[in-house]
C-alpha positions as CSV (number, residue, x, y, z in Angstrom):
1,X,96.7,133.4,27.7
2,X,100.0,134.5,28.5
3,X,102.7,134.3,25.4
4,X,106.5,133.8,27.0
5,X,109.5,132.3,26.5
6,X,112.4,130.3,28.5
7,X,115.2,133.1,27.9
8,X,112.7,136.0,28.3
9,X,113.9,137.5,31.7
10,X,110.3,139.4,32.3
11,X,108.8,136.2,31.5
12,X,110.4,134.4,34.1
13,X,109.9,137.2,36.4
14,X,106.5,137.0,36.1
15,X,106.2,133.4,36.8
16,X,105.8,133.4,40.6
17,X,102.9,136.3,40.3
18,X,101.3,134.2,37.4
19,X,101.5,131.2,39.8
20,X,100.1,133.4,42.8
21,X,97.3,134.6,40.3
22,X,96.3,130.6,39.4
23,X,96.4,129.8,43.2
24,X,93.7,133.3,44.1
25,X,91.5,131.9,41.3
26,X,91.5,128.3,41.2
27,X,88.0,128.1,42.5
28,X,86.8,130.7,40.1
29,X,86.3,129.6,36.3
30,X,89.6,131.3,35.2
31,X,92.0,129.1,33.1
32,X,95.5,130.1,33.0
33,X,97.5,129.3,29.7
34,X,101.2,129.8,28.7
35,X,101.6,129.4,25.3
36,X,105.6,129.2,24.1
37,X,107.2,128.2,20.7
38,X,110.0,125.9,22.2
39,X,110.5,122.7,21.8
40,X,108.9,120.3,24.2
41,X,111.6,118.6,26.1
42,X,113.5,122.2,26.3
43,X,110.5,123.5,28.0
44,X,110.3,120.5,30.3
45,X,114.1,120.9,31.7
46,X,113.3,124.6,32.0
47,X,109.8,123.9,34.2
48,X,112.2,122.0,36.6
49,X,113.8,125.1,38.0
50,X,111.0,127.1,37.0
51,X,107.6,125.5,38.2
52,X,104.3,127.2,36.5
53,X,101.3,126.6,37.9
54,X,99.5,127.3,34.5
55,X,98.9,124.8,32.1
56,X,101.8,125.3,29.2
57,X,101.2,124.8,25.8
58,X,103.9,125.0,22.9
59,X,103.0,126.5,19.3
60,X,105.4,124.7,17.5
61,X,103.6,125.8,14.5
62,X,103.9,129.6,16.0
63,X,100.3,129.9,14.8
64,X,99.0,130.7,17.9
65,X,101.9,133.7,18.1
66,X,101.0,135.0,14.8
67,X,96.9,135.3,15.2
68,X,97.2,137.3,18.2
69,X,100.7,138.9,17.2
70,X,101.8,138.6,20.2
71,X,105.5,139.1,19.2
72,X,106.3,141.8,21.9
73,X,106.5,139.3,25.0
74,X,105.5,138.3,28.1
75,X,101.6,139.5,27.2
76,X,98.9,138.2,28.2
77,X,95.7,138.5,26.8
78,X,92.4,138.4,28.8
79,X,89.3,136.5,27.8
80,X,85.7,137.4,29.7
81,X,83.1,134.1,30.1
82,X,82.2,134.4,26.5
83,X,85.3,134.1,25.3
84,X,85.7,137.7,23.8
85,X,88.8,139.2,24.3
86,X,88.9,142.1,26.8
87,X,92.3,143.1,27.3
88,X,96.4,142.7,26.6
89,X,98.4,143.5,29.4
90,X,102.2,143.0,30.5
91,X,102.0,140.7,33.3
92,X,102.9,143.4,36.1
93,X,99.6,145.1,35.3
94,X,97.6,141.8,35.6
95,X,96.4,141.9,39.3
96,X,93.4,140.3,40.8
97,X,91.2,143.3,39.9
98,X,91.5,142.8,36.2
99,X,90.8,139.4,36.3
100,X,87.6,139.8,38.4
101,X,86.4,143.0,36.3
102,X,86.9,140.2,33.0
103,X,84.8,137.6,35.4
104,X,82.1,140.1,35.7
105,X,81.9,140.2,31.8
106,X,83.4,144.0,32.6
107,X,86.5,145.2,30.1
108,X,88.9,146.1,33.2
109,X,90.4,149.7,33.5
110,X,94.6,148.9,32.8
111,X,97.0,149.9,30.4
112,X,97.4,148.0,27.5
113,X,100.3,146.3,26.6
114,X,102.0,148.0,23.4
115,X,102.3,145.4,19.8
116,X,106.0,144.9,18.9
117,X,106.9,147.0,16.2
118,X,108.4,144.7,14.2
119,X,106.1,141.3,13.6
120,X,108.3,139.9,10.6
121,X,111.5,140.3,12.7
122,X,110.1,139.1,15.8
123,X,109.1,136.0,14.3
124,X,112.1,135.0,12.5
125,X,113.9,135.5,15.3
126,X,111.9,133.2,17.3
127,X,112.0,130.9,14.2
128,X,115.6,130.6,14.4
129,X,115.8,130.1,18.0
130,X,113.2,127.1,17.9
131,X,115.5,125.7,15.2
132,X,118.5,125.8,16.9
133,X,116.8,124.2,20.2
134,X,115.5,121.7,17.9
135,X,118.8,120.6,16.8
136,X,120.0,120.6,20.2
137,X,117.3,118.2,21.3
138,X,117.1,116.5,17.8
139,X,113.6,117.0,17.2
């Protein structure tokens, strides 16, 4: 599951690797997920310059962003066969190795990614931007 957003600049970085990641593994049982908070048809017009091979979801509810607090994006967080999570890395230190560690029902050897230090901030910040793009689409 990786957590990310349209005006995040690592997020969009990440996108291409992300997309090379879903092409290694499409044959494997891996399931790639990008879960945003943006408004639908905002996210659509940013997929048009910005293709992603994962399946995107939006947590309009940011429910999804406050269970795992996953506040300090782009994260992702790796799930083995069972469903248990086994780790929460940036997306630079998600390589093929970690993911086939996780498919072996192994907890892979990478740095962790680091919680943002400020949960309550982070989501009203994200709160307000969702507003304002929901104006702008009139949602």
């Amino acid at each position: 599951m990786d957590f990310w957003a349209t005006w995040c600049a690592p997020c969009i970085d990440s996108i291409p690797h992300l997309n090379e990641l879903h092409t290694k593994f499409e044959k494997e049982k891996v399931r790639f997920f990008s879960v945003t908070y943006e408004p639908a048809p905002h996210v659509r017009e940013f997929l048009k310059e910005h293709p992603m091979a994962t399946e995107v979801a939006i947590d309009d509810s940011l429910n999804t962003f406050k269970t795992f607090r996953a506040w300090g994006i782009p994260t992702i967080f790796i799930f083995d066969s069972k469903g248990k999570l086994v780790a929460t890395v940036h997306p630079n230190n998600l390589t093929p190795e970690v993911l086939s560690a996780a498919l072996r029902g192994e907890v892979p050897q990478v740095k962790q990614a680091t919680p943002w230090h400020d949960p309550a901030g982070a989501e009203g910040y994200f709160r307000k931007l969702q507003l304002e793009l929901k104006e702008k689409y009139k949602q």
